[in-house]
C-alpha positions, -999 to +999 in steps of 0.1 A: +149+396+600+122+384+618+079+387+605+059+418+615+025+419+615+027+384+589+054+401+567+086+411+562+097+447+568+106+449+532+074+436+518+052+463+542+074+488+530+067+480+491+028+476+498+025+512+515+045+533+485+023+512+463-003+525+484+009+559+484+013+562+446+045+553+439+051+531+408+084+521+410+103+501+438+141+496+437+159+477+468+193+485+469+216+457+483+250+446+471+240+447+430+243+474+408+216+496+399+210+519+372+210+551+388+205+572+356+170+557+347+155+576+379+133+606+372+109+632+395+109+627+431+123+595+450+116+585+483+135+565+501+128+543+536+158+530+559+166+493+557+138+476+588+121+507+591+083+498+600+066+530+593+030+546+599+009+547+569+007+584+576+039+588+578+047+573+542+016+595+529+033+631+543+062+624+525+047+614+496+030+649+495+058+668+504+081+688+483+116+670+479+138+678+496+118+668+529+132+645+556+108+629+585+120+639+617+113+629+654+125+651+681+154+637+695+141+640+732+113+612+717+135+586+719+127+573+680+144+576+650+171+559+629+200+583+624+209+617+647+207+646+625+217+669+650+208+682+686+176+688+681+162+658+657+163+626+646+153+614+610+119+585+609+138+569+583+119+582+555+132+610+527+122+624+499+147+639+470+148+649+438+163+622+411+186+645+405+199+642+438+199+608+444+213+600+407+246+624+419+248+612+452+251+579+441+277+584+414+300+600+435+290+571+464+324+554+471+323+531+499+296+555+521+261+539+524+238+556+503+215+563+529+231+584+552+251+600+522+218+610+505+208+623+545+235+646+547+235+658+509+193+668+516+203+685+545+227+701+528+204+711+499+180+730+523+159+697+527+128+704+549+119+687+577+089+673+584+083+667+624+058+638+630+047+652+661+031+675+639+009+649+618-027+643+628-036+616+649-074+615+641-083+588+620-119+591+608-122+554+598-114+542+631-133+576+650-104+580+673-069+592+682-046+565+667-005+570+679+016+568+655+033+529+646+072+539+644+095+508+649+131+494+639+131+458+650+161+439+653+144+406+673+119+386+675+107+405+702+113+441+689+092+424+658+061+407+689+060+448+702+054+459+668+033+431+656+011+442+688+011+479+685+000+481+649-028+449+657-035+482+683-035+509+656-067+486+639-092+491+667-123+511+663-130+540+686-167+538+688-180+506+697-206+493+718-206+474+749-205+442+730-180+450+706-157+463+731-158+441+757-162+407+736-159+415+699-125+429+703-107+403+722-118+376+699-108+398+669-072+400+681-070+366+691-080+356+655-058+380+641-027+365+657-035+337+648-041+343+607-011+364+605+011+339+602-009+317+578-012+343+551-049+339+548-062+371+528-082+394+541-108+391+516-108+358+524-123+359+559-145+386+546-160+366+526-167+338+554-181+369+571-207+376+542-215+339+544-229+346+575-250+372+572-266+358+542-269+323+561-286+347+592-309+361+569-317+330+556-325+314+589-347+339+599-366+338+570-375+300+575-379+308+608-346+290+628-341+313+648-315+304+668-293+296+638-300+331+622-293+347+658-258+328+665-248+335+627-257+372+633-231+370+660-205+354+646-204+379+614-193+412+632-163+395+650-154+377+617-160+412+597-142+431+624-112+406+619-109+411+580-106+448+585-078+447+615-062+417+591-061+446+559-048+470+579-017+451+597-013+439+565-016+468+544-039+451+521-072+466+511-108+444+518-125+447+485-155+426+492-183+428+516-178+461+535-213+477+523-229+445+529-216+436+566-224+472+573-261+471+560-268+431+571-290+441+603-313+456+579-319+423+560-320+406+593-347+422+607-368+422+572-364+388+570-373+383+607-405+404+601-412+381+567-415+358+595-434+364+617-455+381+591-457+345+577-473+324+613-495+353+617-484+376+637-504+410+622-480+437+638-447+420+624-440+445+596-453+479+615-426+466+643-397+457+619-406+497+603-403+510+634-368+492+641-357+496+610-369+528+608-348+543+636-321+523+630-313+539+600-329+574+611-300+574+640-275+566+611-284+599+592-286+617+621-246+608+635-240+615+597-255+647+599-232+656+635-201+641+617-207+663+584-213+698+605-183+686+631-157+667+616-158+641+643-186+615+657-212+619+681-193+592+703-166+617+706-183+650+717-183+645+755-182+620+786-221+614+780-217+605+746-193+583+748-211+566+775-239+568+756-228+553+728-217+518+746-254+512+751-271+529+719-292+507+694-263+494+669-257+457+658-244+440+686-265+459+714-292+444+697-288+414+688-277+407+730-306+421+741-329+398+717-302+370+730-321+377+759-358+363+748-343+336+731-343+313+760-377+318+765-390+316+728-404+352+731-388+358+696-417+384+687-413+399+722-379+406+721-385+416+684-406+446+698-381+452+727-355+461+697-381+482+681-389+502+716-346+502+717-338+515+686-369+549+686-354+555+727-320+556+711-325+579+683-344+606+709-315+600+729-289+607+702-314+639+684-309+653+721-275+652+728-267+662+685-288+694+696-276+699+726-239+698+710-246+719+682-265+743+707-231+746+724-209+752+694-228+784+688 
């Protein structure tokens, strides 16, 4: 069976009920098991099944009986369960079930057995056209990964779609148009190697402490082209954790925060040849930086969704709004030049004009919803 995403089918499969809750894994093959020993609710995945971490999680909440279903005009599913649907290889059943379906087994596989004894129990099904699509880490519309593999291509499709199901919705013109690319391109290549996601999180702290650093003695190209490098490199730990199904548990807080301690120490400086207005322009920067950040929380607490999201104009909007990488390119700018200071005040005019931009359109929007 060929490697998707890095791993097996199997092993995905074991890391998202582990993920979902579920203690205990059995993998039926040719050896006995002991049937009797099971107890509560089992769910059980078809053999090369490459499932949706949403799917996994509405059948972990369900009430057994339930049975994932695609319509049968989709084109997916593992087994015909009638005219109408098709089951997503995933079930849920009572012990009881499963214990007496397997005793009474034969030579039948127990999968299809357990299918039609569910069914046959009332088991209800569970239509994944019906499961939200919205994922609020990523602030978009993410389709669903549903696969059964049984190449090496098959296994490249799916390798590609759930690299796909990583991205971010709202980025800025930097991180779409040259973050991303270089993200994937890493991610293909680590996939294979097995290198842990924490792992290249941590190079990514590295980074952003080394930036810091370099601004503070003042090497300011150094601290600019390690201020680069770390979103790409943190963007790449995430999409690795989530092909993967593994969880980053270092560093997200700090990637997510490092601009702050970039411009501080930028401004310490600055402060520290001279230049009088260095910390009244680092406040202002940092100032609305982190005003516009309350403010999208704000929309994203009264809405349910992002700002990003509301409309054409805000989604427009927010490719060029004052966020990491829209910064840092337009002090790129100056750097040719040595107007380090100059472009340091640029940032500071770019990040108030962005947050009256984004106060606008957030009142405008919630004006509407009246």
């Amino acid at each position: 069976m060929p490697l998707v995403g890095g791993l097996t089918v199997l092993e995905r499969q074991t890391r998202q009920v582990r993920r979902a809750g579920i203690a205990r894994v059995l993998v039926v093959d040719e050896g006995p098991l002991d049937w009797a020993t099971l107890n509560g609710d089992v769910v059980v995945i078809d053999t090369g099944v490459v499932l949706d971490d949403r799917i996994v999680a509405a059948l972990a909440l369900a009430t057994a009986p339930a049975i994932a279903t695609w319509p049968a005009a989709s084109g997916r599913g593992s087994e015909r369960i009638d005219a109408q649907d098709m089951t997503a290889g995933i079930a849920l059943y009572p012990a009881s079930l499963v214990r007496d379906t397997a005793a009474s087994l034969g030579d039948w596989d127990l999968a299809p057995t357990l299918l039609r004894a569910g069914l046959m129990a009332g088991a209800m099904r569970v239509d994944m056209t019906r499961l939200s699509l919205f994922e609020a880490t990523l602030d978009r519309d993410v389709p669903l990964v549903w696969a059964q593999p049984d190449d090496a291509d098959g296994a490249e499709k799916t390798t590609v779609a759930l690299i796909a199901a990583t991205q971010p919705g709202c980025r800025d013109a930097p991180g779409r148009w040259l973050e991303t690319p270089a993200e994937d391109a890493a991610v293909r290549l680590l996939l294979p190697l097995r290198v842990p996601a924490d792992a290249v999180a941590l190079i990514a702290i590295g980074f952003a402490t080394g930036s810091a650093t370099a601004f503070a003695l003042g090497w300011m190209w150094i601290g600019l082209l390690f201020a680069l490098l770390c979103g790409p490199i943190a963007g790449t730990a995430a999409k690795l954790a989530g092909v993967r199904v593994e969880r980053v548990r270092v560093g997200g807080d700090a990637i997510e925060f490092a601009p702050y301690g970039w411009f501080i120490a930028a401004a310490a400086h600055f402060a520290a040849i001279g230049t009088t207005t260095a910390w009244p322009v680092a406040a202002l920067l940092i100032g609305f930086m982190l005003a516009e950040r309350i403010q999208r929380g704000f929309f994203r607490r009264l809405t349910g969704s992002t700002l990003d999201l509301a409309g054409t104009f805000e989604a427009r909007f927010g490719l060029i709004a004052a966020r990491r990488g829209t910064l840092l390119w337009s002090w790129l700018a100056f750097a040719p030049f040595g107007a380090w200071f100059a472009g340091f005040v640029v940032l500071a005019a770019y990040a108030t004009a962005s947050f009256f931009a984004a106060q606008w359109r957030t009142f405008k929007r919630l004006g509407a919803a009246r």
